[in-house]
C-alpha positions, 0 to 999 in steps of 0.5 A: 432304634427300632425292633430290626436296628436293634436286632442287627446290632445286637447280631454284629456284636453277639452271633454266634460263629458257625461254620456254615456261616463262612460260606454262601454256598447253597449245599452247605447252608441247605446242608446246615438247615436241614440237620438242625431242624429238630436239632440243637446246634450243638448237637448238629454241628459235627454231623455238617462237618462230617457230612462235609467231609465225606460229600463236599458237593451235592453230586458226590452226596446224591450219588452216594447210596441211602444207606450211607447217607442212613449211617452217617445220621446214625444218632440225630433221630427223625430220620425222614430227614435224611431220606429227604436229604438224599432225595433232594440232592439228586433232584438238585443235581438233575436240574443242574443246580439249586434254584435261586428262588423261595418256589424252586427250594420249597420243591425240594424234598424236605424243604418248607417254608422256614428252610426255603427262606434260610437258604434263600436268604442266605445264600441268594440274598432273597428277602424272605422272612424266617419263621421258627420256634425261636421267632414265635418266641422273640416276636410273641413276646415282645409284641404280646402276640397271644394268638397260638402259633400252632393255628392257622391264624397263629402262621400267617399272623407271625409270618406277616409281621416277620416279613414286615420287619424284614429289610430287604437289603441285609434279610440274611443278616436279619434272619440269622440275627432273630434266629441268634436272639432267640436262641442264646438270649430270648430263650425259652426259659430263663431268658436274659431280660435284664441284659436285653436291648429290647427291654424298653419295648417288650411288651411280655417285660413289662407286663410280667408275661414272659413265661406265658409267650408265645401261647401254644395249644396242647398236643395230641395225647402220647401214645405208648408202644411196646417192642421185645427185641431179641438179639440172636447170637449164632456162631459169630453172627447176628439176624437183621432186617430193615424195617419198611415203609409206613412205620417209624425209622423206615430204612433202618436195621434192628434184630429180631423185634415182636411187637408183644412180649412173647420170646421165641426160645426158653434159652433168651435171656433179659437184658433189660426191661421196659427202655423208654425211648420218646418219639414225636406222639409216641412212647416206646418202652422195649424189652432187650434179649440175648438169645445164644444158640449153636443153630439158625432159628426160623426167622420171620421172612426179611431177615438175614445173617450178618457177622456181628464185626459188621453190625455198625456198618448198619444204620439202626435206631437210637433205641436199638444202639441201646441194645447194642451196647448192652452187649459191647462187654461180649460182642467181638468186632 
């Protein structure tokens, strides 16, 4: 059988039951993609669900304000997503509809080629090829393509091969089925190759490669960045501030943070020092205080007072949930 056969039989038998997959429609499966980009499923699946319930339709999504739809991704990180994710909604639903074509979903916000193809495929029966990190892999590997996937020449050389192995009349099936392999079976490390239907034809099995594919050149060099935040406890309330435009977490609410480690009052006390928190090019490490004062202190201009029941109405970093829950023994709702 060939490379694609055998790849859909291999999907009747062994896909993965999703909930997204019980449905064509367009919301739920853009929804499902633009969660799980960067995301496990695992991980992913109970955000649709509740992103699900609370907004069934794209109308009711797009007319909700960016900071629920902030608070609902509260956890899942990168959270240029759900900005995009709100922007997107409100342009499908001020040109009446999702666009049926591979053209009109990549002029969504936050929609690229990958995604375009997963939500054309699947929900228009567009015979767009996927191509993810899952695809480098199964498609790197079993034709011992050595070509980096993060070059120029790396994209269009795995794009045109996933879209020459693409049937047109069952691309949904096929995207799914390469995205399963190689998720649950092709994976990254400790792939199933003594199990595999494409044994015969691998080229990385049978030349003892299979930990050297797909090649990827080296990343920039990590960064680090140090953060002090100082949670200031003032008769039952809190300061805050949202964090603007052009820096990591735009939107989000984080108490009083410096950029360098002097603290503002004698009376601060450390929590915690130096909390590793890892982002995409960088590493922050940050200092935690708790300062408790009977008087409001002057705060840097955008800063405001909140009572500390109310803090979780407040979509906030993963790292300063952190902080947060190193006060949960003495924090009152």
């Amino acid at each position: 059988m060939s490379f694609t056969t055998t790849l859909l039989q291999w999907f009747k038998e062994n896909g993965r039951d999703l909930p997204w997959r019980q449905t064509r429609d367009p919301y739920a499966v853009w929804l499902s993609e633009i969660i799980l980009q960067q995301t496990r499923t695992e991980q992913g699946r109970p955000y649709w669900e509740r992103f699900m319930r609370r907004w069934p339709t794209v109308e009711q999504l797009a007319a909700a304000t960016e900071d629920e739809v902030l608070r609902e991704w509260q956890g899942l990180g990168y959270y240029t997503r759900a900005r995009n994710l709100h922007t997107a909604a409100r342009q499908v639903v001020a040109r009446g509809g999702f666009p049926a074509t591979i053209e009109g979903l990549r002029s969504l916000k936050g929609v690229g080629d990958y995604t375009a193809a997963a939500i054309g495929s699947i929900a228009f029966d567009l015979p767009a090829a996927v191509v993810d990190g899952n695809v480098y892999r199964v498609l790197a590997r079993h034709y011992g393509i050595k070509t980096p996937i993060n070059t120029t020449e790396g994209k269009k050389e795995f794009t045109a091969l996933a879209q020459s192995l693409l049937p047109p009349d069952a691309a949904s099936a096929y995207n799914q089925a390469i995205m399963d392999f190689g998720a649950i079976h092709c994976t990254p490390v400790n792939p199933h190759c003594d199990s595999c239907p494409l044994m015969d034809t691998c080229a990385a099995f049978r030349t003892g490669a299979i930990d050297t594919l797909p090649v990827k050149l080296k990343k920039l060099e990590v960064k680090e960045r140090h953060l002090t935040y100082i949670y200031i406890r003032c008769k039952g309330q809190t300061a805050l501030h949202r964090r603007p435009a052009g820096d990591i977490w735009q939107g989000l609410y984080e108490p009083l943070c410096l950029e360098e480690s002097k603290v503002l009052s004698p009376e601060a006390r450390l929590l915690k020092k130096n909390v590793r928190h890892v982002l995409t090019h960088r590493v922050l490490l940050a200092d935690f205080w708790l300062w408790e004062t009977d008087e409001r202190p002057q705060l840097p201009e955008g800063y405001f007072w909140v009572d500390e029941g109310d803090i979780d109405s407040y979509a906030v970093p993963r790292l300063v949930e952190k902080l947060l829950g190193e006060l949960s023994p003495c924090r009152q709702p």
